[in-house]
C-alpha positions in Angstrom: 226.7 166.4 128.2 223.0 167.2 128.8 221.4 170.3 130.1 219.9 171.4 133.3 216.3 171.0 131.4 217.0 167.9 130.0 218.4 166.0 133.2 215.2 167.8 135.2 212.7 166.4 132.3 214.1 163.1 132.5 213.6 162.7 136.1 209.9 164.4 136.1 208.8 161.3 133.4 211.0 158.9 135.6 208.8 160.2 139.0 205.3 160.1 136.8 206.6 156.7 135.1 206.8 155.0 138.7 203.9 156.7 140.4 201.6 155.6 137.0 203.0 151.6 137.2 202.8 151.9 141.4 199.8 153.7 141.8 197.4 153.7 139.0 198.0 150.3 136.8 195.7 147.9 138.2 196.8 144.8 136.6 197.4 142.2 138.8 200.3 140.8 136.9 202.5 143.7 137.7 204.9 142.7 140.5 207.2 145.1 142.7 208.6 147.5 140.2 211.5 150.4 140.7 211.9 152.3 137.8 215.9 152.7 137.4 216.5 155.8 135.3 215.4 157.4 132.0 217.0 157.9 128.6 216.2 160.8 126.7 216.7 161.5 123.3 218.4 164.7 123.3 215.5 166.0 120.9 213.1 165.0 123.8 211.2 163.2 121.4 212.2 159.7 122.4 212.5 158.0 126.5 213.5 154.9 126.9 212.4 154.0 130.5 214.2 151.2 132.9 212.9 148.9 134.9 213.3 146.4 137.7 211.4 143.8 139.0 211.7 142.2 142.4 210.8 138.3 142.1 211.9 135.5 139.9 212.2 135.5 136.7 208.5 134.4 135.7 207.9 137.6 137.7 209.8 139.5 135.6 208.1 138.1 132.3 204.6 138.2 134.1 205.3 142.0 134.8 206.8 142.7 131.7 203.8 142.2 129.8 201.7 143.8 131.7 203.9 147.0 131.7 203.9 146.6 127.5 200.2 146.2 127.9 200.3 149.5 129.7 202.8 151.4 127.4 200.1 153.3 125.5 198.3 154.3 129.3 201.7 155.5 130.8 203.0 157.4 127.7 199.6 159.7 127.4 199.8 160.2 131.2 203.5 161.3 130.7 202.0 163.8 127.8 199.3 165.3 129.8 201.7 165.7 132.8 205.0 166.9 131.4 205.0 170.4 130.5 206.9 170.5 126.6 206.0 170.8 123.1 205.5 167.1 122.2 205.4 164.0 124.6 208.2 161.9 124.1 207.4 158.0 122.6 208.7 156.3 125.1 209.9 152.5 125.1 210.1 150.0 128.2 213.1 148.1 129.2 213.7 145.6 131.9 217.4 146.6 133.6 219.3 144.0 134.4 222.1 145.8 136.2 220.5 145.1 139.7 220.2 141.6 138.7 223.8 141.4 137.5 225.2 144.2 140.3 224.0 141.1 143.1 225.6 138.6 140.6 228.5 140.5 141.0 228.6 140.9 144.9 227.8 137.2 145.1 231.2 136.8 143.4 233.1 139.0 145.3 232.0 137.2 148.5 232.6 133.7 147.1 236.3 134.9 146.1 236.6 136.9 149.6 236.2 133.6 151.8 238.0 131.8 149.5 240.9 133.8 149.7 240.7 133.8 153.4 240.1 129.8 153.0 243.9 129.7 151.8 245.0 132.5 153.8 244.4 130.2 156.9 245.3 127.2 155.2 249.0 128.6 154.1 249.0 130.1 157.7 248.3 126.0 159.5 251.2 125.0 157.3 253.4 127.4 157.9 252.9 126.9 161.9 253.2 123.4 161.3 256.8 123.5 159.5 257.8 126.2 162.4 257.0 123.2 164.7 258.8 120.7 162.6 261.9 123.1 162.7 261.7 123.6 166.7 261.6 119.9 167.3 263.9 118.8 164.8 266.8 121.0 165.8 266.7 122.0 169.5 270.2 123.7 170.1 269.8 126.6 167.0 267.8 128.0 169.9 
């Protein structure tokens, strides 16, 4: 279980991490990015930090390469801005669970209206053999 101080240090290089790739990288390759969440080493010396990026996948490569470009930038911004003994080396990682959490909705929708497909399909048949039964033996009434 992490600490207070280590939860509250990952967030601070998750807010500088997204204000440096919003705000301050310049390159033109970088597309809408939404930094997910932080991993931290529980030494503090390592951060993995996650990524998403709204567009296609060449977007995705595109802005990929521009963050890697940019790896050396944000991780000495992170130093000068977080306050502990040594700046962590921090890695980039595109996260794919947005990508796969729509994926997975997408699913769930396709197997909703087919259920519901079927659902009104058993219920037409089962109308029609109530018909069938009415017409077929009028006195059981």
């Amino acid at each position: 279980m992490a600490s207070i101080r280590h939860e509250r240090i990952q967030e601070q290089i998750k807010e500088i991490a997204s204000s440096i790739i919003l705000y301050e990288l310049k390159d033109p390759r970088v597309g809408f990015v939404t930094v997910t969440r932080v991993d931290l080493s529980p030494d503090l010396r390592y951060a993995t930090i996650y990524y998403s990026v709204l567009g296609s996948d060449v977007d995705t490569r595109l802005t990929a390469r521009a963050i890697g470009h940019a790896r050396g930038h944000i991780q000495r911004e992170i130093a000068k801005r977080v306050r502990i003994r040594f700046a962590p080396i921090i890695k980039l990682e595109i996260d794919e669970s947005p990508k796969k959490s729509l994926e997975l909705a997408h699913l769930i929708d396709e197997a909703v209206a087919e259920d519901e497909q079927r659902r009104q399909e058993h219920e037409e048949e089962h109308a029609g053999e109530e018909a069938e039964d009415e017409t077929a033996d009028p006195q059981s009434s």
